[in-house]
C-alpha positions as a printed Julia matrix, in Angstrom:
192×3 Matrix{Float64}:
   0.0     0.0     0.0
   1.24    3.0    -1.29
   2.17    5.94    1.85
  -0.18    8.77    1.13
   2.53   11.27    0.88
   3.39    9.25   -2.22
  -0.07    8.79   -3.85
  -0.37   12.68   -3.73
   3.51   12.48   -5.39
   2.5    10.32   -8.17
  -0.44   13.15   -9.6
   2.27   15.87   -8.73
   4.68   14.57  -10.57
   1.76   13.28  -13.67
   1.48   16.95  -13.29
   4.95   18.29  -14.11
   5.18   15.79  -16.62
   2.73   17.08  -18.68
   3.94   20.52  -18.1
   7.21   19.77  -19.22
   6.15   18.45  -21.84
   3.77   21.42  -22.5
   6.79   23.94  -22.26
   9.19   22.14  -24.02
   7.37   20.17  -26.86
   3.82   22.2   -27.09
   1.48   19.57  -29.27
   1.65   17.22  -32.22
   3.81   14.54  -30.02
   4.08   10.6   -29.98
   2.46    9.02  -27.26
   4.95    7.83  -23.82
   5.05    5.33  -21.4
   6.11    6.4   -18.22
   6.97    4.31  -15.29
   6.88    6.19  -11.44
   9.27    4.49   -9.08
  10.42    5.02   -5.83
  14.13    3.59   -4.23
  13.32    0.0    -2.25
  14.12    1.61    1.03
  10.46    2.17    2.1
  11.6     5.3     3.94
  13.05    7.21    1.35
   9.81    8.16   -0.33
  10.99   10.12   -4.0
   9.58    8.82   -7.0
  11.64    9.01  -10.18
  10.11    8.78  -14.12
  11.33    6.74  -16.47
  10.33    6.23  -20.12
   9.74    2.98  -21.81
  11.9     3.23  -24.68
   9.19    2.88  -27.6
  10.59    3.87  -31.3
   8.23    6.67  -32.85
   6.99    5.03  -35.47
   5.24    2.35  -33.58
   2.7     4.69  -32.56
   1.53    5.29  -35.78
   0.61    1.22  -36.9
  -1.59    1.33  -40.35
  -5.12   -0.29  -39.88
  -5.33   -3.48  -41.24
  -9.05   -2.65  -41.75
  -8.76    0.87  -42.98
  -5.79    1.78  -45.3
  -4.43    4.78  -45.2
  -5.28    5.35  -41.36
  -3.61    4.69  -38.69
  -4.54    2.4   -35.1
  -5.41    4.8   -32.38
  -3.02    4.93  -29.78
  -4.55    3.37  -27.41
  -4.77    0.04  -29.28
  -1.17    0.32  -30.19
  -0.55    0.95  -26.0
  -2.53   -2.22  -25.53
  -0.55   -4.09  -28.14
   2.98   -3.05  -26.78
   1.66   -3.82  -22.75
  -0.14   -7.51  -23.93
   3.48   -8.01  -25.87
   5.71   -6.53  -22.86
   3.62   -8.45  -20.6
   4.0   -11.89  -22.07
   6.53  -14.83  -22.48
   8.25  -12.78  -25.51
   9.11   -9.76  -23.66
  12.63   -8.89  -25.01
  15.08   -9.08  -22.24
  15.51   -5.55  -21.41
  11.97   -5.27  -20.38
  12.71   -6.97  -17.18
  15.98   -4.72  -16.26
  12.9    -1.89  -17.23
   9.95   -3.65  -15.25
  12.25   -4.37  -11.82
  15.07   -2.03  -12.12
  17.97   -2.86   -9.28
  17.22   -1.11   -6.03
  13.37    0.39   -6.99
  10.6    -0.59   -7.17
   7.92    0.68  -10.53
   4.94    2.01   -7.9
   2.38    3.06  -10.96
   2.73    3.33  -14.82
   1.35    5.97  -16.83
   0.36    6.95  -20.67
   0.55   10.4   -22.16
  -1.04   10.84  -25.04
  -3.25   13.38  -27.42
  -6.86   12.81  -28.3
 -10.09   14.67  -29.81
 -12.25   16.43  -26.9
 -14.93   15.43  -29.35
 -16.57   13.41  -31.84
 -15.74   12.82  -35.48
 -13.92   15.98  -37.08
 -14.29   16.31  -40.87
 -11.26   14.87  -42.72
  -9.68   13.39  -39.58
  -8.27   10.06  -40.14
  -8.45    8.27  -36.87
  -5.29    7.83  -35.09
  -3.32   10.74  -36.19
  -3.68   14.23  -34.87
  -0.58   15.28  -36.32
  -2.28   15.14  -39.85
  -5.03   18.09  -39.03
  -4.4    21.88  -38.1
  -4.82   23.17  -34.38
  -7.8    22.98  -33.68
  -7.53   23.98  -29.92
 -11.11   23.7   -28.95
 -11.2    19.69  -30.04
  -6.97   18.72  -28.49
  -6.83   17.01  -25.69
  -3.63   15.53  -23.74
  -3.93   13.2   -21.09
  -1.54   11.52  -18.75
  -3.15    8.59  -16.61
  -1.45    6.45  -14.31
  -2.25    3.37  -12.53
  -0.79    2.58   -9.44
  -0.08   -0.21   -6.99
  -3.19    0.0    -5.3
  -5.33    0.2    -8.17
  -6.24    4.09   -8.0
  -6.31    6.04  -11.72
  -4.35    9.54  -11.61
  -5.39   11.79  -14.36
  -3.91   14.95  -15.39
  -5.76   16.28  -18.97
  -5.18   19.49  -20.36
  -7.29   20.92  -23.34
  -4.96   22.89  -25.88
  -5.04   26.36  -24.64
  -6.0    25.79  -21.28
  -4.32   24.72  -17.25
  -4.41   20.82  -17.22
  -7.0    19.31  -14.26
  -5.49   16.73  -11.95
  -8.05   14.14  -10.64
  -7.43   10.67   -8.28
  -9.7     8.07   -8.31
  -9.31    5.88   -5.29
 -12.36    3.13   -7.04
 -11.78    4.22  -10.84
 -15.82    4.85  -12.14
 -16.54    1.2   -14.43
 -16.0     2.72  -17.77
 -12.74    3.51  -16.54
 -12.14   -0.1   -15.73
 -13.0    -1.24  -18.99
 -10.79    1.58  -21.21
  -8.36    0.2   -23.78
  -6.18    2.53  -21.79
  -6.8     1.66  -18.34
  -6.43   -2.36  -19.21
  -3.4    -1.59  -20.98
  -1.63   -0.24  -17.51
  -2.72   -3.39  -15.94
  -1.29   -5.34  -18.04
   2.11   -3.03  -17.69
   1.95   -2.9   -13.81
   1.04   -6.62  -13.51
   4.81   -7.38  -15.36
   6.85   -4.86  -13.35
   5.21   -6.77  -10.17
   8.22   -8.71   -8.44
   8.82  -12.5    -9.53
């Protein structure tokens, strides 16, 4: 069970993330996958990020049912954890999962969606491909952590990003592409 010093850590930090990211990259970015860990010793109680070391161009997978568009980025996400998370993991997964000395206490996704529903000449999956629209971008980081809470820090282009715990995660939360995908993650950085 996570110390609540450090569950209120883990949306900080979702929080500075995304405003780094903000500062330094504005919009039009691949997804990440972030994992939050803190040092073994249970007293020492900072979390450090590190990225899961995804090439670009996986996030942007052609349909095999529509040509021309690309997967959204959440079924990639699920694709890489159900891969990451299985018997063919490549080997420096593990060093990633269960890194010497730490332990991974929640992983999180960052990525950049439409606020809302189908936009004229937007092919599915690739944001990059239509001007600003700032009204319609949306980023979102959202972590899952060792007890099973969802931290959410979204920011609509233009605006201050919203932070948001959920300690019982409402059911269409549950059953997100996204959300299932972190399960998968955090189940394979559990120690073996």
């Amino acid at each position: 069970m996570l110390h609540p010093e450090s569950v209120a850590a883990v949306t900080e930090i979702l929080g500075e993330v995304e405003a780094l990211t903000e500062h330094k990259a504005g919009w039009d970015i691949d997804p990440t996958i972030l994992g939050l860990l803190t040092p073994s010793d249970a007293n020492d109680r900072r979390i450090l990020v590190q990225t899961l070391p995804i090439p670009s161009g996986h996030w942007s997978t052609p349909d095999p049912l529509r040509p021309g568009q690309n997967l959204p980025s959440s079924v990639v996400l699920g694709g890489i954890a159900q891969h990451l998370a299985g018997a063919t993991a490549p080997e420096w997964f593990a060093e990633w999962a269960r890194p010497a000395g730490h332990r991974v206490i929640a992983v999180a996704f960052m990525g950049e969606f439409w606020a809302s529903g189908r936009i004229e000449g937007y092919a599915y999956g690739d944001l990059r491909a239509m001007p600003a629209l700032a009204s319609h971008e949306l980023r979102i980081v959202t972590a899952l952590d060792v007890d099973g809470r969802i931290h959410d820090v979204t920011r609509a282009r233009g605006t201050e990003p919203v932070s948001t715990v959920n300690a019982e995660p409402p059911q269409q939360a549950l059953d997100s592409l996204i959300v299932a995908a972190l399960r998968n993650l955090l189940a394979a950085c559990a120690p073996q």
